[in-house]
C-alpha positions as CSV (number, residue, x, y, z in Angstrom):
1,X,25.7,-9.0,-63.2
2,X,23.4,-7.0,-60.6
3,X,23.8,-5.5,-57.3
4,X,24.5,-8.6,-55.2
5,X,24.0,-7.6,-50.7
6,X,26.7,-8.0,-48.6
7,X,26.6,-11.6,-47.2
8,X,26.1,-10.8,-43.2
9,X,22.7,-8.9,-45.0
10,X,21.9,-12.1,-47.0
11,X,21.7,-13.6,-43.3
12,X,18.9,-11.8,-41.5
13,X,16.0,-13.3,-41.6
14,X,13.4,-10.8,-41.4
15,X,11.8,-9.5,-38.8
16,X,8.3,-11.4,-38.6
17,X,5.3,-9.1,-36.4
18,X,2.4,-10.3,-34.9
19,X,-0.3,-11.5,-36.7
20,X,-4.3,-10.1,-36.7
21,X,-5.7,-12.3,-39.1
22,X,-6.0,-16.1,-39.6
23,X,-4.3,-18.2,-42.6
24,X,-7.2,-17.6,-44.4
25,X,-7.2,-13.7,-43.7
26,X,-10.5,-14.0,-40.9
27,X,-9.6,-11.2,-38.9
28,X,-8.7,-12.2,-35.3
29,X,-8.5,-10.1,-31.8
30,X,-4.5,-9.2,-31.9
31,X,-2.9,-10.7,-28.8
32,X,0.6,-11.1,-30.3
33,X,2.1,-7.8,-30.3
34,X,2.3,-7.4,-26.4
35,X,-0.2,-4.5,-27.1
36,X,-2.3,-1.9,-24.4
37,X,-5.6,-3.8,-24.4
38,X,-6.9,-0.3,-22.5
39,X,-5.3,1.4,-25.5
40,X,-3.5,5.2,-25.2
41,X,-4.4,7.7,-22.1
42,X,-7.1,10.6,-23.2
43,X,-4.4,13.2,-22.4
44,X,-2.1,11.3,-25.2
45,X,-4.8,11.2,-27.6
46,X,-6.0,14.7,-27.4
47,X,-2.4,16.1,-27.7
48,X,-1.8,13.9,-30.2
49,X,-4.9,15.1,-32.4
50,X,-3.5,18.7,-31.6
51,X,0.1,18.2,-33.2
52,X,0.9,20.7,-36.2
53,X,-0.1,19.5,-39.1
54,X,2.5,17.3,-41.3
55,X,3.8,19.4,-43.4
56,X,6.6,21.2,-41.1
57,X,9.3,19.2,-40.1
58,X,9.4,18.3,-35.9
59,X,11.9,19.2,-33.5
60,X,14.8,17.0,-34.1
61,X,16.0,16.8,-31.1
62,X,12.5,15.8,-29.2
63,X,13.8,18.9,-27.0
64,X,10.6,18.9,-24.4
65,X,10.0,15.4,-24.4
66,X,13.9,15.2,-23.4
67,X,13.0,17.3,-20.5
68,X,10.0,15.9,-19.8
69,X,11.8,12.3,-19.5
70,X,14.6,13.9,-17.9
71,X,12.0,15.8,-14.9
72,X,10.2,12.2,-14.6
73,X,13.4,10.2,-13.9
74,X,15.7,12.5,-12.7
75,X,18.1,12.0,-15.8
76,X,20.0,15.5,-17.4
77,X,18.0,15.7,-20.9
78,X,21.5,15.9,-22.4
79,X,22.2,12.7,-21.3
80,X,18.9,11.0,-23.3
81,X,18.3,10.5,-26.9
82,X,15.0,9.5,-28.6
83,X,14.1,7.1,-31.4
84,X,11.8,5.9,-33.9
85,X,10.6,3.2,-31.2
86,X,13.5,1.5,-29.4
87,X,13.9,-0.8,-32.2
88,X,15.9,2.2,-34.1
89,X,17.9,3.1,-31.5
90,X,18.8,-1.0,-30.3
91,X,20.2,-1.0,-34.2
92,X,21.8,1.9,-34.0
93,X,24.3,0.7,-31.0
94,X,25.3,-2.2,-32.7
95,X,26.3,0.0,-35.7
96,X,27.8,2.4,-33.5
97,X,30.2,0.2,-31.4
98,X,30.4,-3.3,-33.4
99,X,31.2,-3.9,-36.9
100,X,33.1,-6.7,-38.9
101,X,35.0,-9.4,-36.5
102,X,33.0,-8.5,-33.4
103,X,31.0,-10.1,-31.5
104,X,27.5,-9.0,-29.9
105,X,26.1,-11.1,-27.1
106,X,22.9,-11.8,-26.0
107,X,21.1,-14.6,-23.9
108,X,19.3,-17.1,-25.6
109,X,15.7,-16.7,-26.1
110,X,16.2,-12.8,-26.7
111,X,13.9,-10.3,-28.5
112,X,14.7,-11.1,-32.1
113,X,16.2,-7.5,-33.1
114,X,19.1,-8.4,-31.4
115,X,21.2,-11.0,-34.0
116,X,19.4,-8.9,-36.6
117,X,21.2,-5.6,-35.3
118,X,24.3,-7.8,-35.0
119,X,24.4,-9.0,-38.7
120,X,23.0,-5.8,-39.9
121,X,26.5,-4.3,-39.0
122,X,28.7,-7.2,-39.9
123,X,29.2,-8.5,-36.5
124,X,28.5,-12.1,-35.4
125,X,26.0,-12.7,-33.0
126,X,26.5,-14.8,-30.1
127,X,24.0,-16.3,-28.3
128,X,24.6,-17.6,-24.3
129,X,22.5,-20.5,-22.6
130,X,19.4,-19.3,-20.3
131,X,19.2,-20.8,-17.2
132,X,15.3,-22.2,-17.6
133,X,14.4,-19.8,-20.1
134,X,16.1,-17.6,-18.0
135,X,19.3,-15.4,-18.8
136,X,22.1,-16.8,-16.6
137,X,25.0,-14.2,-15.6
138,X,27.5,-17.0,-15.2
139,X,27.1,-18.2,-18.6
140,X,26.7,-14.6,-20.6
141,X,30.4,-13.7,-18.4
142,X,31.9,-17.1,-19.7
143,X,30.1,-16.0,-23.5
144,X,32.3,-12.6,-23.0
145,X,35.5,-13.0,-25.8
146,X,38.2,-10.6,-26.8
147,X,35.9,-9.8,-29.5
148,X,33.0,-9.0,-27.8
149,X,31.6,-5.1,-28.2
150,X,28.0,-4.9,-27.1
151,X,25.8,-7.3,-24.9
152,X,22.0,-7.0,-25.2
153,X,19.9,-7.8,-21.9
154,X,16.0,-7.6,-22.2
155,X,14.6,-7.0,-18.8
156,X,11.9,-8.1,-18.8
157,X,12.4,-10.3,-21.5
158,X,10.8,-10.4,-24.4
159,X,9.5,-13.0,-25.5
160,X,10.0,-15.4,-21.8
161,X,8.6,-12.8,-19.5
162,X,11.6,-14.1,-17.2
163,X,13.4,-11.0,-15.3
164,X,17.1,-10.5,-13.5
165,X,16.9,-8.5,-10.3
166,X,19.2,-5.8,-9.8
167,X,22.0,-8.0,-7.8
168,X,22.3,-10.1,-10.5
169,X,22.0,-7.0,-13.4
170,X,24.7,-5.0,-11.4
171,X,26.8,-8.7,-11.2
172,X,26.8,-8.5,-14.8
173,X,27.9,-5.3,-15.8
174,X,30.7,-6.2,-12.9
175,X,31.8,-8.8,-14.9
176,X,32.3,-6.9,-18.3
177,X,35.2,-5.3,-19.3
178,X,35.2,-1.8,-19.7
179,X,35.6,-1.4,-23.5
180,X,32.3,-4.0,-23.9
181,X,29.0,-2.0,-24.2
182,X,26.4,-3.3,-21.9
183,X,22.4,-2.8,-23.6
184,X,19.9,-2.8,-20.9
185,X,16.1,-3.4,-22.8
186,X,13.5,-1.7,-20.5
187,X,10.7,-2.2,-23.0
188,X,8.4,-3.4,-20.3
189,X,9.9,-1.8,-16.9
190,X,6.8,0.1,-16.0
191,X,5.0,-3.3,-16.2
192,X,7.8,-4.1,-13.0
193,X,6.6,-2.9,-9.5
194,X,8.0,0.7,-8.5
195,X,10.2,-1.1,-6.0
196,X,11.4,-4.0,-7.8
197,X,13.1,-2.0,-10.7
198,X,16.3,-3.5,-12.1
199,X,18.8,-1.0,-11.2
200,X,19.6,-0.2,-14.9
201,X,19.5,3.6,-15.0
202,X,21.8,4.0,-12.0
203,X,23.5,2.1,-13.7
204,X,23.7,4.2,-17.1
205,X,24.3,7.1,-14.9
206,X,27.6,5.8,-13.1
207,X,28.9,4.2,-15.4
208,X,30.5,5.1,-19.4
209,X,29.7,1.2,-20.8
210,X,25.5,1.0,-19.9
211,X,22.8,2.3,-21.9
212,X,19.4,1.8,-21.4
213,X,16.8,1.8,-24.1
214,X,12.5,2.7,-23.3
215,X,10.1,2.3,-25.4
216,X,6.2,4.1,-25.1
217,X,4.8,1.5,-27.6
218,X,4.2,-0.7,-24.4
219,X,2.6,0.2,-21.5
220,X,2.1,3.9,-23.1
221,X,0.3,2.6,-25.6
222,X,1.6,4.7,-28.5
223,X,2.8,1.3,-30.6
224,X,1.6,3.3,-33.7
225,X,3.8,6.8,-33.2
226,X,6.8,4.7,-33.0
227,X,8.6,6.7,-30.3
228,X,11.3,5.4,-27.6
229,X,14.2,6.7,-26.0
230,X,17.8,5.8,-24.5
231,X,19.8,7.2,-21.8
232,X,23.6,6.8,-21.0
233,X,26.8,8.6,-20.7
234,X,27.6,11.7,-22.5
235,X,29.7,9.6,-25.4
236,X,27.0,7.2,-25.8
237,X,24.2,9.3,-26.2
238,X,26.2,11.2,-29.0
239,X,27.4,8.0,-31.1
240,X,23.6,7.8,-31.1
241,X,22.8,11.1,-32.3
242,X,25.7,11.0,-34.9
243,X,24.1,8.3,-36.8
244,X,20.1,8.1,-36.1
245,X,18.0,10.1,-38.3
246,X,17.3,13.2,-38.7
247,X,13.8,14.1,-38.1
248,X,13.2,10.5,-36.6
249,X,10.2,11.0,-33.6
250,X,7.0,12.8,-35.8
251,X,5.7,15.9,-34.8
252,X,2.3,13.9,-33.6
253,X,4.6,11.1,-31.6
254,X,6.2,13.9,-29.4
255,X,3.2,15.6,-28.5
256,X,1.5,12.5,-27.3
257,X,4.3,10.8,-25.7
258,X,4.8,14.3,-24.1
259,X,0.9,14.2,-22.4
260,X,1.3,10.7,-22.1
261,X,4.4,10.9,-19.5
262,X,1.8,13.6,-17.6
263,X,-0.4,11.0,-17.4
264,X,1.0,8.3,-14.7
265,X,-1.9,7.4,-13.9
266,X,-2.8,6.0,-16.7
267,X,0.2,4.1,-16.4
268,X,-0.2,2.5,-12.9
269,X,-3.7,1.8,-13.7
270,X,-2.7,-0.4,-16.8
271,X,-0.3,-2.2,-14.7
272,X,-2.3,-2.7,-12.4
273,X,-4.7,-4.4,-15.0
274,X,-2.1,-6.6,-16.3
275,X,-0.8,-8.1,-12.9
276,X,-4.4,-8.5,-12.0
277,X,-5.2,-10.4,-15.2
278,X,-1.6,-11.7,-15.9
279,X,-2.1,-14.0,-12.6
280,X,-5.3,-14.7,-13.1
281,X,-5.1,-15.9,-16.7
282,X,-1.4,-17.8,-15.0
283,X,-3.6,-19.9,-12.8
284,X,-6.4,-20.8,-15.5
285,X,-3.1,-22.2,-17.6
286,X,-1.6,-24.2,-14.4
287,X,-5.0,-25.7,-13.6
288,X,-4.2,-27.3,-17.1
289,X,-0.6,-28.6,-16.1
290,X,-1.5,-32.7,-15.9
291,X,-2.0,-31.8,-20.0
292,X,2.0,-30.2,-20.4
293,X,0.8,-26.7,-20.4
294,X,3.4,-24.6,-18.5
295,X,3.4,-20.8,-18.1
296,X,6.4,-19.6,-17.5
297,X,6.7,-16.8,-14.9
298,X,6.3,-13.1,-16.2
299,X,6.8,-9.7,-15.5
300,X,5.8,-8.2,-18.7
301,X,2.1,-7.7,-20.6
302,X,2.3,-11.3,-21.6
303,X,2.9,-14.9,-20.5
304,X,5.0,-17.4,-22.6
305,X,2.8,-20.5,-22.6
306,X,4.7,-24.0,-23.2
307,X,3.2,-27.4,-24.7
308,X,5.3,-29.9,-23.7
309,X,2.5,-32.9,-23.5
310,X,0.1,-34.4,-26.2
311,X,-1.3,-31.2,-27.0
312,X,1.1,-29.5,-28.8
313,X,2.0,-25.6,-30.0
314,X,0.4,-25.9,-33.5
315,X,-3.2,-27.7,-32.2
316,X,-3.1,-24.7,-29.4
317,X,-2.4,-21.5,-32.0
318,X,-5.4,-23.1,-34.1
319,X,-7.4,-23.3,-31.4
320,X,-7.2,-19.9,-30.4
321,X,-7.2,-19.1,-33.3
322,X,-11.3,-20.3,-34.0
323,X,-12.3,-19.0,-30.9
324,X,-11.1,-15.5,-32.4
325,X,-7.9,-14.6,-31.1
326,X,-4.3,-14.2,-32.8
327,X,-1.1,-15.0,-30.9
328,X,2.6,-15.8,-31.0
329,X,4.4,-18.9,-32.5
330,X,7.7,-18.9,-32.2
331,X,9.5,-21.5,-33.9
332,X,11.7,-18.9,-35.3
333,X,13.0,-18.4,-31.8
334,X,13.9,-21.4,-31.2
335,X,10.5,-22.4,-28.9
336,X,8.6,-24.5,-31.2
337,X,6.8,-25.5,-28.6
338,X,6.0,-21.9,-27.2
339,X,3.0,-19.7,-27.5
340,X,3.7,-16.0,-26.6
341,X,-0.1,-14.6,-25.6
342,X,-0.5,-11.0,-24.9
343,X,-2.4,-9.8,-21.3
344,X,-5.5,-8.9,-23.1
345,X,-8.8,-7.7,-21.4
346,X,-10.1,-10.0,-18.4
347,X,-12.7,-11.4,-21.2
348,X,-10.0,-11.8,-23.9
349,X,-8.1,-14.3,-21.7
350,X,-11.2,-15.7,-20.2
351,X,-11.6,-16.5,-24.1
352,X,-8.2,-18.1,-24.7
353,X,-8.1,-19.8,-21.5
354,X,-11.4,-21.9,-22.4
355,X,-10.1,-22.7,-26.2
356,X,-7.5,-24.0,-24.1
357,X,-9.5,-25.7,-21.6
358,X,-11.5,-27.4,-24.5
359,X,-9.2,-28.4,-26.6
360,X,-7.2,-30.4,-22.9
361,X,-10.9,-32.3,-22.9
């Protein structure tokens, strides 16, 4: 006899990260994380190298960076809780509102944390057909059961790029019952244009079934501090707090994430980078259509590429591979035939784009 894990455990499969090396352990230029290629503002950094040393405990409560996200986006701080990255705090809500017999929904192609929250609490996950790669309001509604607790929407999502405009996020939450807890995944809304914004945290403020997760490991570039954040009504935000951990955003991560919110211009000038580059690398990838490469529109720091002719997924990630460069598979995900490639530096996806190029010849 030995200590035997419950069976809904024994049916995650693990979360798999990007890769930075090749099979054969070559190190390779990381473009499979959906990374900052212009890395972390100088304000970040600096504050960041300032933080108390690590032998104190931090604020538990992230108290000024509350505020701070609070003053930025108009939010009450008591209304916002923060997370070791937004991965921590998307588990958390399934633990907190879903358990054995219930359902969590989510559209199909989602960020992979999703079914693993789901199973990690006992709850099935359920997953509703995309439109074209595309979540499809219709067909997450008809997905909705008298079982269903939570429903995850990535927007943008991860790993498609595809994104739901605020008609169609605001139809969905319409269509939920009340007691069903509605997940809105900003992980890459800053990437979104000011004015094209989803809607989600008017949302979370109206209304007692929305929550809306951040995250500053994207377009803040602080990946390493592991910091994100989560805003919704007053119960939400304390289920949250009930169960996360204690001391769970470092001493070092708030201070950083704290400069880093100062810093918006660091912010519009990295998105400006990435739509610049996104749609130029877009067009290098269509020019290669008559071969079955399709990029799939994005919104977020990185364009899911499909093989869909004779060259296929596997020839493409070795490719890119010898030319230097790690990025995405996804069989996992159910895209086989899908390469998720991070918006690099202009010379990065120059790179990728010829492997590509040459290997088409």
């Amino acid at each position: 006899m030995k200590p035997q894990m419950k069976e809904w455990i024994a049916g995650i499969h693990a979360y798999v990260p990007g890769r930075s090396a090749a099979a054969d352990g070559t190190p390779l230029v990381k473009l499979s994380a959906n990374e900052n290629p212009l890395g972390t503002s100088p304000q970040a950094l600096a504050a960041r190298a300032e933080a108390a040393g690590p032998a104190a405990y931090p604020d538990p409560d992230s108290t000024a960076l509350r505020a701070a996200l609070g003053a930025l986006h108009g939010i009450d701080p008591a209304r916002i809780v923060c997370g070791t990255g937004s991965d921590e705090l998307l588990n958390l809500t399934a633990q907190a509102f879903a358990g054995l017999g219930d359902e969590v929904l989510f559209p199909r192609y989602s960020f992979a944390v999703y079914d693993i929250a789901a199973r990690r609490c006992g709850a099935t996950p359920v997953e509703a057909e995309d439109s074209d790669f595309t979540a499809d309001v219709d067909t997450l509604l008809a997905a909705v059961s008298e079982r269903t607790r939570v429903v995850y929407l990535a927007n943008p999502n991860n790993p498609t790029g595809s994104f739901l405009p605020r008609a169609e996020v605001e139809r969905l939450h319409a269509g939920l019952p009340a007691n069903v807890l509605l997940v809105i995944d900003q992980a890459y809304a800053e990437y979104v244009g000011p004015g094209d914004e989803d809607g989600g945290l008017a949302l979370a403020a109206a209304h007692d079934n929305v929550l809306v997760t951040r995250t500053f490991s994207k377009i803040y570039g602080l990946a390493g501090e592991r910091i994100g954040w989560a805003t919704g009504a007053p119960g939400l935000i304390d289920a949250l707090n009930r169960i996360r951990g204690p001391f769970n955003v470092t001493e070092s991560g708030q201070k950083a994430a704290l400069a880093a919110l100062a810093d918006q211009d660091f912010v519009t000038a990295s998105r400006e980078h990435n739509r610049a580059v996104r749609r130029a690398f877009v067009a290098a990838i269509e020019a290669l259509g008559n071969h079955g490469l399709r990029p799939l529109p994005s919104e977020g720091n990185f364009v899911l590429v499909l093989f869909t002719g004779e060259v296929s997924a596997e020839a493409a990630l070795t490719a890119i591979a010898q030319a230097g460069y790690a990025v995405r598979h996804l069989p996992g995900q159910g895209l086989p035939q899908g390469l998720r490639i991070t918006i690099g530096t202009a010379e990065q996806m120059d790179a990728v784009a010829a492997a590509l190029r040459e290997l088409c010849r």
